[in-house]
N, CA, C and O atoms as a GROMACS GRO file, in nm:
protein
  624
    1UNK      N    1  18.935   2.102  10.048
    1UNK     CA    2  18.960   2.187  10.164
    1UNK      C    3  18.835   2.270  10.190
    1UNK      O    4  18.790   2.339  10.098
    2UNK      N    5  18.798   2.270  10.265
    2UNK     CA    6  18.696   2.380  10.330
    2UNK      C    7  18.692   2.467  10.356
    2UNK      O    8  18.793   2.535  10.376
    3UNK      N    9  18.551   2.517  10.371
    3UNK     CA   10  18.558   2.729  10.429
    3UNK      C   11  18.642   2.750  10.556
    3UNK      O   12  18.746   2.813  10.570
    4UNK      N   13  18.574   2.684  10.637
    4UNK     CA   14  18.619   2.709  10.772
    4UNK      C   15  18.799   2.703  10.781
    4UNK      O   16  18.858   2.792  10.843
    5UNK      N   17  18.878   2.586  10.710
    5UNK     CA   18  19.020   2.595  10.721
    5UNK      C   19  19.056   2.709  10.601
    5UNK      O   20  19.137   2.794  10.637
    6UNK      N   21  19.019   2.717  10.499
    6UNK     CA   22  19.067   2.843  10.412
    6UNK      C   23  19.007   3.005  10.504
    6UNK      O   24  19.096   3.090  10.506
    7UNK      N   25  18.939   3.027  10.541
    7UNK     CA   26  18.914   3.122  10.665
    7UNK      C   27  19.072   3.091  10.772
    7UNK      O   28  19.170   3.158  10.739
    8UNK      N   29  19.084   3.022  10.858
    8UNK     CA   30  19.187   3.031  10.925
    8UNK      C   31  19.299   3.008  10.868
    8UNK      O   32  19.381   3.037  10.955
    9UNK      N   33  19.359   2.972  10.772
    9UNK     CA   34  19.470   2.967  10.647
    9UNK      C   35  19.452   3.138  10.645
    9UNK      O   36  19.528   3.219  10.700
   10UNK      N   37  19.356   3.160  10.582
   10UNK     CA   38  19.399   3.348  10.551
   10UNK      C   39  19.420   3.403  10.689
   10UNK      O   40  19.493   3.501  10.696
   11UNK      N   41  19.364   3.352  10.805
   11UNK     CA   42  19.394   3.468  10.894
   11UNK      C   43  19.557   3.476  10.985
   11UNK      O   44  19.627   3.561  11.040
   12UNK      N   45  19.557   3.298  10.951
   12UNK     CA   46  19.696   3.290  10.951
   12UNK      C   47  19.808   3.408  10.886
   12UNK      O   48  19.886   3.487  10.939
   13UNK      N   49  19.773   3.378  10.755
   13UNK     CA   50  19.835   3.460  10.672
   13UNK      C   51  19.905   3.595  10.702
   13UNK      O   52  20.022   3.634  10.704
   14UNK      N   53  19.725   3.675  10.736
   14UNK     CA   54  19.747   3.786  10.713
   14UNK      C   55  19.778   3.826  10.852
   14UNK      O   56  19.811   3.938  10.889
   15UNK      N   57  19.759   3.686  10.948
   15UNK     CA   58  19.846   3.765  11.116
   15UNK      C   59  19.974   3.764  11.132
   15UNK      O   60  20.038   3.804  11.229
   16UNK      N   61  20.027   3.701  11.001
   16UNK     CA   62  20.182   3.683  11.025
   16UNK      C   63  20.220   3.867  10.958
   16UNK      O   64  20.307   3.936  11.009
   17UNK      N   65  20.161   3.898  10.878
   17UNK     CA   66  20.200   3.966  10.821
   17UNK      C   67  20.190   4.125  10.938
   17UNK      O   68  20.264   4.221  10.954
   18UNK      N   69  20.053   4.081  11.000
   18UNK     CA   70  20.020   4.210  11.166
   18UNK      C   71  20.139   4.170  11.213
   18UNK      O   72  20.228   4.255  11.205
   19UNK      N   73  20.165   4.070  11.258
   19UNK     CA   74  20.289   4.051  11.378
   19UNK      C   75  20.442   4.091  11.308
   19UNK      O   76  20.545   4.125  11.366
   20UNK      N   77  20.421   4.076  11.188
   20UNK     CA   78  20.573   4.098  11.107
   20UNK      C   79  20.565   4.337  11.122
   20UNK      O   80  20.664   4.406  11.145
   21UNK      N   81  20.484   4.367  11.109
   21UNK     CA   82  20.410   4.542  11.174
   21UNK      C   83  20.433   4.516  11.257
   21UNK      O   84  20.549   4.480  11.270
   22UNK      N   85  20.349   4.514  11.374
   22UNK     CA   86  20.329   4.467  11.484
   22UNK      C   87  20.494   4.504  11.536
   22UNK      O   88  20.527   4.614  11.578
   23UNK      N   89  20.576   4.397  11.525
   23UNK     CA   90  20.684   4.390  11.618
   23UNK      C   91  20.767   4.510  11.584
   23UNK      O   92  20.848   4.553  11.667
   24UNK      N   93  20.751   4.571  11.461
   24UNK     CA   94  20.824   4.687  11.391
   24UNK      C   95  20.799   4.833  11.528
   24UNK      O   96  20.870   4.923  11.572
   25UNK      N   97  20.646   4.781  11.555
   25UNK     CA   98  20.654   4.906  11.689
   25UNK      C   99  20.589   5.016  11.633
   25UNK      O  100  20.591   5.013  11.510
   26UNK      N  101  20.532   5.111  11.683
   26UNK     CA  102  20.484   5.222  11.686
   26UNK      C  103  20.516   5.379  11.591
   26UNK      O  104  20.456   5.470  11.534
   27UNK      N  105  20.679   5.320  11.630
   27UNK     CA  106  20.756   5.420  11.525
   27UNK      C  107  20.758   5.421  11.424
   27UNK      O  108  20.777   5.530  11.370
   28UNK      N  109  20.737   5.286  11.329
   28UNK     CA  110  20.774   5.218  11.179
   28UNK      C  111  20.665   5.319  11.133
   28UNK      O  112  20.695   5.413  11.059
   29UNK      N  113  20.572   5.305  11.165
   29UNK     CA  114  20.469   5.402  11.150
   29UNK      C  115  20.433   5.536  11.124
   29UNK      O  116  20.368   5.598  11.040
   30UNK      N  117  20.501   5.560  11.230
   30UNK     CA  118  20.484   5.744  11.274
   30UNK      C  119  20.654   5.777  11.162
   30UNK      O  120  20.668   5.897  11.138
   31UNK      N  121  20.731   5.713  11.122
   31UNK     CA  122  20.837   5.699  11.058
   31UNK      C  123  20.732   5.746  10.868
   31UNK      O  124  20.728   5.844  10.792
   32UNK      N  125  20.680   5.634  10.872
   32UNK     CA  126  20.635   5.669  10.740
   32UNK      C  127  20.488   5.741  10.707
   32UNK      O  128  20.406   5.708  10.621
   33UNK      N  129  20.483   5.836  10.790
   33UNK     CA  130  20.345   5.939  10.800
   33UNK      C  131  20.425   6.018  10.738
   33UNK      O  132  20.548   6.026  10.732
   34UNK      N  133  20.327   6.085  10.683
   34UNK     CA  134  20.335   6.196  10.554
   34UNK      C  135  20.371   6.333  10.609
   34UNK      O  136  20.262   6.389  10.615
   35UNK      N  137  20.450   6.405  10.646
   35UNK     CA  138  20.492   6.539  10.683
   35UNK      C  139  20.340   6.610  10.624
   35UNK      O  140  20.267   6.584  10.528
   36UNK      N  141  20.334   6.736  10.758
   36UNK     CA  142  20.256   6.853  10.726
   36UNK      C  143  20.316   6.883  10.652
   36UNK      O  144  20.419   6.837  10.603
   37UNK      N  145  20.208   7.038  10.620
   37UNK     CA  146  20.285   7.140  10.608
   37UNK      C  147  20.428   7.221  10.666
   37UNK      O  148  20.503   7.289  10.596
   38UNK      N  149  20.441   7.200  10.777
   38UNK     CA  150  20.500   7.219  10.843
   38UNK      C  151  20.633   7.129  10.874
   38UNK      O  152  20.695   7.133  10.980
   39UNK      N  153  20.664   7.052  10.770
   39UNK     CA  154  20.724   6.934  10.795
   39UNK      C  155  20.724   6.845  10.888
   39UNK      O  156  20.763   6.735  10.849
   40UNK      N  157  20.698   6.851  10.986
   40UNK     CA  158  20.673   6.725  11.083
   40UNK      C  159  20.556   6.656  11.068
   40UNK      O  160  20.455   6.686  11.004
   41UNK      N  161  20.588   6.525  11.158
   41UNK     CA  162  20.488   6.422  11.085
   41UNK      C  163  20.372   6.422  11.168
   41UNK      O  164  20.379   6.460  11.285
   42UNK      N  165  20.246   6.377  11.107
   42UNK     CA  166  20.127   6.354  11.167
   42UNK      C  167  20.121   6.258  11.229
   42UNK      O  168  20.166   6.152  11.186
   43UNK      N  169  20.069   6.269  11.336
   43UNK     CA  170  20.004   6.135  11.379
   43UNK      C  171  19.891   6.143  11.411
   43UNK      O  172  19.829   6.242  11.373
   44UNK      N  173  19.813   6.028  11.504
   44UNK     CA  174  19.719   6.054  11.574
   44UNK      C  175  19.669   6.130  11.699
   44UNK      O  176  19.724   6.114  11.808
   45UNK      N  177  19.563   6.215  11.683
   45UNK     CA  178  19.557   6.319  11.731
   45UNK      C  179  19.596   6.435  11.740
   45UNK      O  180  19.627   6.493  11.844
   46UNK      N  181  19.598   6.488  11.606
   46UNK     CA  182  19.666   6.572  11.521
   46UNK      C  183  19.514   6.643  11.493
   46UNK      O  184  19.410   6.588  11.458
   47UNK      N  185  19.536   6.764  11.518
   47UNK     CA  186  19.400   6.847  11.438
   47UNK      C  187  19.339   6.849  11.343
   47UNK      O  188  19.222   6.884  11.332
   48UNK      N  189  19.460   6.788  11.200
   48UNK     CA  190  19.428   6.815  11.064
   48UNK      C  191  19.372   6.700  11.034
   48UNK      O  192  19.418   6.591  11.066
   49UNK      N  193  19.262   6.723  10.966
   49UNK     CA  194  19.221   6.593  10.855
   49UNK      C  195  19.249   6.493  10.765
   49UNK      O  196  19.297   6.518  10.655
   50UNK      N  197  19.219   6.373  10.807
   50UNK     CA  198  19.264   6.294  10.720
   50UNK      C  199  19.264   6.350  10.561
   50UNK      O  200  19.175   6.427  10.526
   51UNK      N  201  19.402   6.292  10.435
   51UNK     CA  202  19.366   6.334  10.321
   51UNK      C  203  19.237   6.270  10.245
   51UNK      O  204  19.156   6.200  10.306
   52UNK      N  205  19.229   6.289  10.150
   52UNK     CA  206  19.163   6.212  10.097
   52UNK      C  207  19.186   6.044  10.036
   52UNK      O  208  19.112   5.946  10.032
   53UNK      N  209  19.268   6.058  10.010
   53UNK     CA  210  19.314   5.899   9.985
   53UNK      C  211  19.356   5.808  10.122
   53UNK      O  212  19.360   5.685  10.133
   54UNK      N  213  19.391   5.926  10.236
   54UNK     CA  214  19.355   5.830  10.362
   54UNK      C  215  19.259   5.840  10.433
   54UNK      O  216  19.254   5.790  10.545
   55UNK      N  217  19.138   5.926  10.367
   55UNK     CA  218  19.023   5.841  10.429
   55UNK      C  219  18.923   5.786  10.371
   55UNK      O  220  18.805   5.783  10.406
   56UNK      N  221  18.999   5.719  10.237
   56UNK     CA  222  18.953   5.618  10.170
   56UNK      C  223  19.008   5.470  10.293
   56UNK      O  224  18.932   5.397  10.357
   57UNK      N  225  19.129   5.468  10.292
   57UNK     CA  226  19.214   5.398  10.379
   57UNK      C  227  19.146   5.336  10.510
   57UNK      O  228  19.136   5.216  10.536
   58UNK      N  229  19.105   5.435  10.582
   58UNK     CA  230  19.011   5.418  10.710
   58UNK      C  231  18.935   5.366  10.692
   58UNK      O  232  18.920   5.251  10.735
   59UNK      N  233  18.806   5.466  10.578
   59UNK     CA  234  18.684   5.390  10.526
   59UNK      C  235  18.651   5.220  10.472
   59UNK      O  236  18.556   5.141  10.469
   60UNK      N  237  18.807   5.226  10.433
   60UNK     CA  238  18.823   5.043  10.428
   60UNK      C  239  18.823   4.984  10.547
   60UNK      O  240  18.742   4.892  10.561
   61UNK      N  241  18.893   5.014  10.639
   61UNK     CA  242  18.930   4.998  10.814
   61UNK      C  243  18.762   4.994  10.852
   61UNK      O  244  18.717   4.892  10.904
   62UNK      N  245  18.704   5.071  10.834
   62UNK     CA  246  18.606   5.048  10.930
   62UNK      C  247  18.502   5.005  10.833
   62UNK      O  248  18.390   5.001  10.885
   63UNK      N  249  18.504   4.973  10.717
   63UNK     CA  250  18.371   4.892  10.642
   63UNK      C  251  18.420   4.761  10.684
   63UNK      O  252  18.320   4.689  10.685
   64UNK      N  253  18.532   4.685  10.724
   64UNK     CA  254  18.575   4.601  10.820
   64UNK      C  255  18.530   4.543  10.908
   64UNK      O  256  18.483   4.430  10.923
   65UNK      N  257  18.551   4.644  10.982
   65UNK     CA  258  18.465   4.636  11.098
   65UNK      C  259  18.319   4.637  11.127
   65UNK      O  260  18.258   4.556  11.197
   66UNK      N  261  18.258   4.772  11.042
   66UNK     CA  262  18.154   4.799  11.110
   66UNK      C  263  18.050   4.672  10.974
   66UNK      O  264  18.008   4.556  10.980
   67UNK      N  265  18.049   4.777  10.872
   67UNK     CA  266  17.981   4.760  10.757
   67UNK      C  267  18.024   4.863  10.582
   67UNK      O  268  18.013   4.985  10.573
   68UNK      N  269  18.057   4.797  10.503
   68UNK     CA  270  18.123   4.897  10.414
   68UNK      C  271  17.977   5.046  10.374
   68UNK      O  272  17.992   5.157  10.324
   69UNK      N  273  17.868   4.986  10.418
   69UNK     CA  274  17.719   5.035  10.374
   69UNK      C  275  17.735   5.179  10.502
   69UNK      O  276  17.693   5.292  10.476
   70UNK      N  277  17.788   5.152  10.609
   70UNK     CA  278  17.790   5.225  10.743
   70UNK      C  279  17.910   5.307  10.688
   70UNK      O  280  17.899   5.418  10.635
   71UNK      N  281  18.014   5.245  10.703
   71UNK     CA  282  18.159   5.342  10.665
   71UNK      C  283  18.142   5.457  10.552
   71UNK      O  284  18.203   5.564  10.553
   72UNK      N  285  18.037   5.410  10.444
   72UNK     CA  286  18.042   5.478  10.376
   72UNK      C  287  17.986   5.629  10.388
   72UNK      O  288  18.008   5.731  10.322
   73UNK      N  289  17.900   5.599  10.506
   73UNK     CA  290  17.814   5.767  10.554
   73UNK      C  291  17.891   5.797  10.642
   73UNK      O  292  17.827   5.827  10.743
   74UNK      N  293  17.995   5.805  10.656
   74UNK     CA  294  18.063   5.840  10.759
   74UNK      C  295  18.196   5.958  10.722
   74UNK      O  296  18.302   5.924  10.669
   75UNK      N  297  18.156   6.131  10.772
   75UNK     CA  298  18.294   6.173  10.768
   75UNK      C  299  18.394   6.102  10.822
   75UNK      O  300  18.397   6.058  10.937
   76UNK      N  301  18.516   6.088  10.700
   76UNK     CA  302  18.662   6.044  10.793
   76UNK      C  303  18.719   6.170  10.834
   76UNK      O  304  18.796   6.243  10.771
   77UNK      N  305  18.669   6.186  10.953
   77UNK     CA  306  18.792   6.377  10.983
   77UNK      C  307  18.893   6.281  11.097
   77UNK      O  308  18.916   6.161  11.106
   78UNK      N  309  18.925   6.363  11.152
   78UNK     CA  310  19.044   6.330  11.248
   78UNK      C  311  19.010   6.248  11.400
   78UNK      O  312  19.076   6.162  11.458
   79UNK      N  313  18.887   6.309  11.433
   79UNK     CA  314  18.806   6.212  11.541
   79UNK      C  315  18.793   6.095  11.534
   79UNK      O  316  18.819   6.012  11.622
   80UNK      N  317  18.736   6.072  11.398
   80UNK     CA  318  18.703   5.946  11.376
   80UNK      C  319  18.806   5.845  11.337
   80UNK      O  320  18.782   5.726  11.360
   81UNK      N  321  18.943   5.887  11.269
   81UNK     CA  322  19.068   5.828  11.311
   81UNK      C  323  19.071   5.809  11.425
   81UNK      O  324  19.058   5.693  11.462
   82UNK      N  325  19.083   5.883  11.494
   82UNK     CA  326  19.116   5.856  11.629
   82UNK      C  327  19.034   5.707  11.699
   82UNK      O  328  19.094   5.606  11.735
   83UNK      N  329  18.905   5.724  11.703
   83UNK     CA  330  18.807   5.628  11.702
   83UNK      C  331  18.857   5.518  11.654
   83UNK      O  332  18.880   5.430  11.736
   84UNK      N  333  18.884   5.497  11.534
   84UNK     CA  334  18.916   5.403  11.434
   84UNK      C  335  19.035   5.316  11.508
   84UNK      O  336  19.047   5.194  11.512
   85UNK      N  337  19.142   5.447  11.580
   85UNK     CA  338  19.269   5.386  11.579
   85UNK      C  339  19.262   5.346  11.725
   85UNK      O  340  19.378   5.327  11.762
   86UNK      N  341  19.155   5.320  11.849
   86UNK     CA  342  19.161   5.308  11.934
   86UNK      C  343  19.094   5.158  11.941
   86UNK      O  344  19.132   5.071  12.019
   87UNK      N  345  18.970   5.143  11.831
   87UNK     CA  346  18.896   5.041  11.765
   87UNK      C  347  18.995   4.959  11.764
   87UNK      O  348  18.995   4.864  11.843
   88UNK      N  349  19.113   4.979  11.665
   88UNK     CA  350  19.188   4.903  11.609
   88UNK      C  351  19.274   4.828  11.688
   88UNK      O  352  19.304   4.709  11.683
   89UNK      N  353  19.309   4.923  11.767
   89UNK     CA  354  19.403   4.824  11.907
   89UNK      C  355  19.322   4.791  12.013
   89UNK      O  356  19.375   4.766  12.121
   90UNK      N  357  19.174   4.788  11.998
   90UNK     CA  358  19.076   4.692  12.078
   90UNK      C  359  19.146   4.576  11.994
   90UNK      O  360  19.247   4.518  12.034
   91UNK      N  361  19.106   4.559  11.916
   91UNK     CA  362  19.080   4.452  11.816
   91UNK      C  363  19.180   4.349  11.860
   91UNK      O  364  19.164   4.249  11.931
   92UNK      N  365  19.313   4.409  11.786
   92UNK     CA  366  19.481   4.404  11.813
   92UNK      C  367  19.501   4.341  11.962
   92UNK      O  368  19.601   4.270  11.970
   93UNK      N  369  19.446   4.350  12.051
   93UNK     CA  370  19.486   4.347  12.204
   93UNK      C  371  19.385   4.211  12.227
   93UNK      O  372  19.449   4.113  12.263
   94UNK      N  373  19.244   4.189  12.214
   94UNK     CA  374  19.145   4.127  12.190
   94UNK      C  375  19.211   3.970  12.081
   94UNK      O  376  19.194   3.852  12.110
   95UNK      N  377  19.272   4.018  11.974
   95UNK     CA  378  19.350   3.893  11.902
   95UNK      C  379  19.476   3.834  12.010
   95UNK      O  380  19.511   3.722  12.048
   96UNK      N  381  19.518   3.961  12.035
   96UNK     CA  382  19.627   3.889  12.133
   96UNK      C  383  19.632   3.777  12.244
   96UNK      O  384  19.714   3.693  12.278
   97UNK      N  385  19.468   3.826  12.296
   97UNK     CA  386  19.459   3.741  12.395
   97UNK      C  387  19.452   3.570  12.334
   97UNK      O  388  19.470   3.463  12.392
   98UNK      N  389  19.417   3.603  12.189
   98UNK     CA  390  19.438   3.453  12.116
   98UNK      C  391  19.515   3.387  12.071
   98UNK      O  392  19.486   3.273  12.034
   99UNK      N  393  19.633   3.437  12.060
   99UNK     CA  394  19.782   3.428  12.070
   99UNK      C  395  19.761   3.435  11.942
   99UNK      O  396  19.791   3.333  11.879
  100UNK      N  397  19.703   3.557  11.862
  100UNK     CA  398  19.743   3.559  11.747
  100UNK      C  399  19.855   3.690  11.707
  100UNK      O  400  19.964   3.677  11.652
  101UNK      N  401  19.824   3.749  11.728
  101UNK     CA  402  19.912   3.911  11.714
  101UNK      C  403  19.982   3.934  11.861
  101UNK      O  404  19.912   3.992  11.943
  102UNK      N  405  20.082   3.902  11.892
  102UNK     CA  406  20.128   3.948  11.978
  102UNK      C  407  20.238   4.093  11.940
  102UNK      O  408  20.299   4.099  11.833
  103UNK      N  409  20.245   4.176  12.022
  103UNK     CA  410  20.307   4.331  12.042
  103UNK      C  411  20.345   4.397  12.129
  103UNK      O  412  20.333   4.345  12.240
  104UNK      N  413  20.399   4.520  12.125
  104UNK     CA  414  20.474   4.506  12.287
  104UNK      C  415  20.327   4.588  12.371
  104UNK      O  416  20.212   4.616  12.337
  105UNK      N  417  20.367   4.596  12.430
  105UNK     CA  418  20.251   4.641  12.580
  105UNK      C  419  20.213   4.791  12.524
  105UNK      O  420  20.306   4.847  12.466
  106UNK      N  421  20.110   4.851  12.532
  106UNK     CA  422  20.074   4.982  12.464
  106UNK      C  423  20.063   5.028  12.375
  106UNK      O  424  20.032   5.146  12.359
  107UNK      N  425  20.084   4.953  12.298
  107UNK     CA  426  20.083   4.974  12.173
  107UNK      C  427  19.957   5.040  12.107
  107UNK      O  428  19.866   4.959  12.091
  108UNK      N  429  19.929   5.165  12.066
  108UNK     CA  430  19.831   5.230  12.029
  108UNK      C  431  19.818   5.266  11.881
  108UNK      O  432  19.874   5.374  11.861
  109UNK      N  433  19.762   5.212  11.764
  109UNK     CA  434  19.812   5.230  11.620
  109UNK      C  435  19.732   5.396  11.645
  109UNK      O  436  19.636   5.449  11.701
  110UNK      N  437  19.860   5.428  11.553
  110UNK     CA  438  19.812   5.588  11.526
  110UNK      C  439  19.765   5.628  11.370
  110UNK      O  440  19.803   5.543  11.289
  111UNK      N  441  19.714   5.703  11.331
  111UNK     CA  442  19.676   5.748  11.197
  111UNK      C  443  19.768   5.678  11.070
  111UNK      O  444  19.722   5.610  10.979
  112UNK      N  445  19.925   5.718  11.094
  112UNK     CA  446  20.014   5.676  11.052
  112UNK      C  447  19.996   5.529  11.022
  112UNK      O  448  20.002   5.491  10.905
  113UNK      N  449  19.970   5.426  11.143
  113UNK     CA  450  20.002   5.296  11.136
  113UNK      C  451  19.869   5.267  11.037
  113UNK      O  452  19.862   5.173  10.957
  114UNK      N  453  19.771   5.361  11.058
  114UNK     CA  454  19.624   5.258  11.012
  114UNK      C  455  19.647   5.327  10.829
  114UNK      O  456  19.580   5.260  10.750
  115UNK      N  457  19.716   5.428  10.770
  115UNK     CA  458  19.697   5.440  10.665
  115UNK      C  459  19.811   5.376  10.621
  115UNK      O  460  19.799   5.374  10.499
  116UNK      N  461  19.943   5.310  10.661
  116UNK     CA  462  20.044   5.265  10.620
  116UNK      C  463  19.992   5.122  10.629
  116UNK      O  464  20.057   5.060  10.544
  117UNK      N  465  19.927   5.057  10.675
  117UNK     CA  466  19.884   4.935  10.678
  117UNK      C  467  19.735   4.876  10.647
  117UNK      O  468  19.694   4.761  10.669
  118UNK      N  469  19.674   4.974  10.597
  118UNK     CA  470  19.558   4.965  10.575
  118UNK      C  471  19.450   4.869  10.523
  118UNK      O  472  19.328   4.873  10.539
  119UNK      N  473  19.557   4.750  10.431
  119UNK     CA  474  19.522   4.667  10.354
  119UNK      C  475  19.541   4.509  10.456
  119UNK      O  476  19.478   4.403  10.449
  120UNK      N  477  19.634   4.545  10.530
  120UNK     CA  478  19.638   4.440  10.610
  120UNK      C  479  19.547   4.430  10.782
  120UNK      O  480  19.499   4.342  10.853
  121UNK      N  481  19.560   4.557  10.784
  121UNK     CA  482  19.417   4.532  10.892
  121UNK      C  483  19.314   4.531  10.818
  121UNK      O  484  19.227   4.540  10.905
  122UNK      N  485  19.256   4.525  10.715
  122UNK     CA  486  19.144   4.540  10.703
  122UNK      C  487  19.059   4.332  10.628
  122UNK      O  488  18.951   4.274  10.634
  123UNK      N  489  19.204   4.301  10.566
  123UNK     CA  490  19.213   4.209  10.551
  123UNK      C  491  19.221   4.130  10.672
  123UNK      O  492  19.133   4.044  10.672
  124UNK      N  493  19.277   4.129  10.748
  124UNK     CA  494  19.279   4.069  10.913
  124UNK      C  495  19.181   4.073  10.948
  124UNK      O  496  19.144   3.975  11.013
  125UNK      N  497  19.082   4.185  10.927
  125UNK     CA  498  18.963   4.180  11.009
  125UNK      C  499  18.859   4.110  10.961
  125UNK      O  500  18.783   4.068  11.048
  126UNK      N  501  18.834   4.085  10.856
  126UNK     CA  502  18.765   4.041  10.734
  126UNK      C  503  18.786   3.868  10.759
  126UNK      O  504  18.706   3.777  10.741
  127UNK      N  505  18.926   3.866  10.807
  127UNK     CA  506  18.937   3.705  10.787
  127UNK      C  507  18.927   3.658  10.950
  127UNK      O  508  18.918   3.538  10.974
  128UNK      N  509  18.927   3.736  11.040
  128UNK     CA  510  18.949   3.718  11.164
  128UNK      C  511  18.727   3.679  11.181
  128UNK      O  512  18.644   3.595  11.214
  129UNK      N  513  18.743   3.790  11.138
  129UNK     CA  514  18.556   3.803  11.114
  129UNK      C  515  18.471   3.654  11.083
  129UNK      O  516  18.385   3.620  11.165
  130UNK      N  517  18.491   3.591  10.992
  130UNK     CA  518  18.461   3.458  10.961
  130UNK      C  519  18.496   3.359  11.035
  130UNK      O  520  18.414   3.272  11.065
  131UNK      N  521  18.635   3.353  11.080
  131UNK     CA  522  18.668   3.248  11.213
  131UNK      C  523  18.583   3.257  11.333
  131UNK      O  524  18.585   3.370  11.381
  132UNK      N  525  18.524   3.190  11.384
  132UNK     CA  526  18.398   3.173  11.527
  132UNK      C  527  18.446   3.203  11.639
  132UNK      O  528  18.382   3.235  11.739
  133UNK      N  529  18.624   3.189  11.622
  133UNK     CA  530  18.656   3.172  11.779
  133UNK      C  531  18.708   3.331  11.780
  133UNK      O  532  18.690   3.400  11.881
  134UNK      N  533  18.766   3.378  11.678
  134UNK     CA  534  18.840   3.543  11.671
  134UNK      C  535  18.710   3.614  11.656
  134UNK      O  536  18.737   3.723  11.706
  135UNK      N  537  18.597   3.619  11.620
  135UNK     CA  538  18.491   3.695  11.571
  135UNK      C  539  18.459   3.790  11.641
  135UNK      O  540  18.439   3.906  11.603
  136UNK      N  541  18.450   3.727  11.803
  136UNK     CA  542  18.439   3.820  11.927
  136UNK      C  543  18.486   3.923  11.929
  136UNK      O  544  18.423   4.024  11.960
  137UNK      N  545  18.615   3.920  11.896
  137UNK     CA  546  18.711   4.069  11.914
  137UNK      C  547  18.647   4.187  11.810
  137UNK      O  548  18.636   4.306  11.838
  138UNK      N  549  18.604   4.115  11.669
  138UNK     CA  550  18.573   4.267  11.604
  138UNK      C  551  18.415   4.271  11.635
  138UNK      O  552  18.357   4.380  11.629
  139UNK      N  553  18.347   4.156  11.666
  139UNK     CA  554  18.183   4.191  11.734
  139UNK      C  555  18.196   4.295  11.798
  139UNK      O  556  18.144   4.406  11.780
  140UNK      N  557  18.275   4.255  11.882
  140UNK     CA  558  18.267   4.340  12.039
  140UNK      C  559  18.291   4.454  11.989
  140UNK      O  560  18.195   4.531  11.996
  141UNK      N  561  18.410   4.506  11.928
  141UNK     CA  562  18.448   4.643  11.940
  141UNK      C  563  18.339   4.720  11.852
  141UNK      O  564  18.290   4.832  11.864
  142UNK      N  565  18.319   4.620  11.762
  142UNK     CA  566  18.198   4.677  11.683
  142UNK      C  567  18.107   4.769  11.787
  142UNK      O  568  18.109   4.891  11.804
  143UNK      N  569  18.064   4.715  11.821
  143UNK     CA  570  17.956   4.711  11.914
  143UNK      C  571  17.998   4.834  12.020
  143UNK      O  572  17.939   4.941  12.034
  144UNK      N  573  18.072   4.804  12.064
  144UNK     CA  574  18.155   4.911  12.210
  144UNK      C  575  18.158   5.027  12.109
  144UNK      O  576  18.043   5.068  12.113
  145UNK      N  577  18.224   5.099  12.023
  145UNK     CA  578  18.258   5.175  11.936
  145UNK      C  579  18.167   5.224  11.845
  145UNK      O  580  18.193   5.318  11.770
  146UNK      N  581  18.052   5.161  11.849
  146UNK     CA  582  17.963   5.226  11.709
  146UNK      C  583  17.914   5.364  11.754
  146UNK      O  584  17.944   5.458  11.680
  147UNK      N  585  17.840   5.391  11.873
  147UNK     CA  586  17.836   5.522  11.918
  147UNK      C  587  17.907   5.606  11.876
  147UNK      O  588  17.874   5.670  11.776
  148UNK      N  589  18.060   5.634  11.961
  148UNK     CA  590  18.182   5.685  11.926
  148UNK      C  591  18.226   5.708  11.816
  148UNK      O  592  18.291   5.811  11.796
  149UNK      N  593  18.199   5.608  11.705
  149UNK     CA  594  18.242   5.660  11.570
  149UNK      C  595  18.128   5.743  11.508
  149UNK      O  596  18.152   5.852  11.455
  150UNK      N  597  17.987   5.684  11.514
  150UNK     CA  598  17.882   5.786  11.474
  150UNK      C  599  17.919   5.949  11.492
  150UNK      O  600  17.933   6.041  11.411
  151UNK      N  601  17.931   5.938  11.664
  151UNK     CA  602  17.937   6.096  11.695
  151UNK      C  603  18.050   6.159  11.686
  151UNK      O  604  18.061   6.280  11.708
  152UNK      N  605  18.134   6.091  11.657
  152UNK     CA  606  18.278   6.204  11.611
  152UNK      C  607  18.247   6.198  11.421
  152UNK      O  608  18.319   6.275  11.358
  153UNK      N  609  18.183   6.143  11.367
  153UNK     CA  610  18.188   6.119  11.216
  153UNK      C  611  18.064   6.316  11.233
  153UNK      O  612  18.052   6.416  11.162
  154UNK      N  613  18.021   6.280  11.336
  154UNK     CA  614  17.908   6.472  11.299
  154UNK      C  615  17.936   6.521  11.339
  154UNK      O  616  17.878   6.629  11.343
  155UNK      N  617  18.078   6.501  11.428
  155UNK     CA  618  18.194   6.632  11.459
  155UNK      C  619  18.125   6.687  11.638
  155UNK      O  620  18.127   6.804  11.676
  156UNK      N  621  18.074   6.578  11.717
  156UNK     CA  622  18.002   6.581  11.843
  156UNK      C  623  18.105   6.545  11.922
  156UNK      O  624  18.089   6.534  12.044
   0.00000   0.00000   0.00000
């Protein structure tokens, strides 16, 4: 068996596993975000900072994407979630058009979705990344987004 079919075998894989999220919706998500202080839950676009173990989480998310060498100079504060999580449903919307992840219409992953799933987008992207014909989607956003994450990572 070869690279190229073990590459689309995993992305298989790991899109069944986006679309098995995916169809769960927006809420499954914001459902299992971690209460403030304040007891209510975070999401995206929330003032407070990612913790530390979720912005290890991200930092996986976007060494993904960008470069793990890039992610790594990068504050994870709350901007750059944001960034991350807007990245992410480029991506998400961009696969769709490949009939790989399909979801309902608007779907915007929030802080919640990207640290509750963290292992599987990042794995998705990784395997989506190596396939020639999906590659486009995380090139591109790469690319569209690197600005944006730079300057919210120095708090601009």
């Amino acid at each position: 068996m070869g690279g190229p079919r073990r590459g689309v075998a995993a992305a298989a894989a790991v899109t069944a596993v986006v679309i098995a999220l995916s169809a769960a919706g927006p809420g499954v998500a914001a459902a299992s975000a971690p209460p403030d202080a304040a007891g209510t839950f975070v999401t995206a676009g929330a003032l407070s900072d990612p913790t530390p173990e979720e912005q290890e989480q991200l930092r996986e998310i976007a060494g993904a994407i960008w470069s793990p060498e890039l992610a790594a100079g990068w504050n994870m504060n709350s901007e750059v979630a944001d960034v991350l999580s807007t990245a992410t449903g480029e991506i998400l919307r961009c696969s769709e058009a490949f009939s790989l992840v399909p979801r309902p219409p608007g779907f915007v992953p929030g802080l919640g979705y990207l640290v509750s799933y963290w292992k599987n987008l990042r794995d998705y992207f990784l395997a989506v990344k190596d396939n020639r014909s999906y590659r486009v989607c995380v090139v591109s956003v790469a690319a569209n987004y690197r600005t944006a994450i730079e300057m919210a990572s120095m708090g601009i």
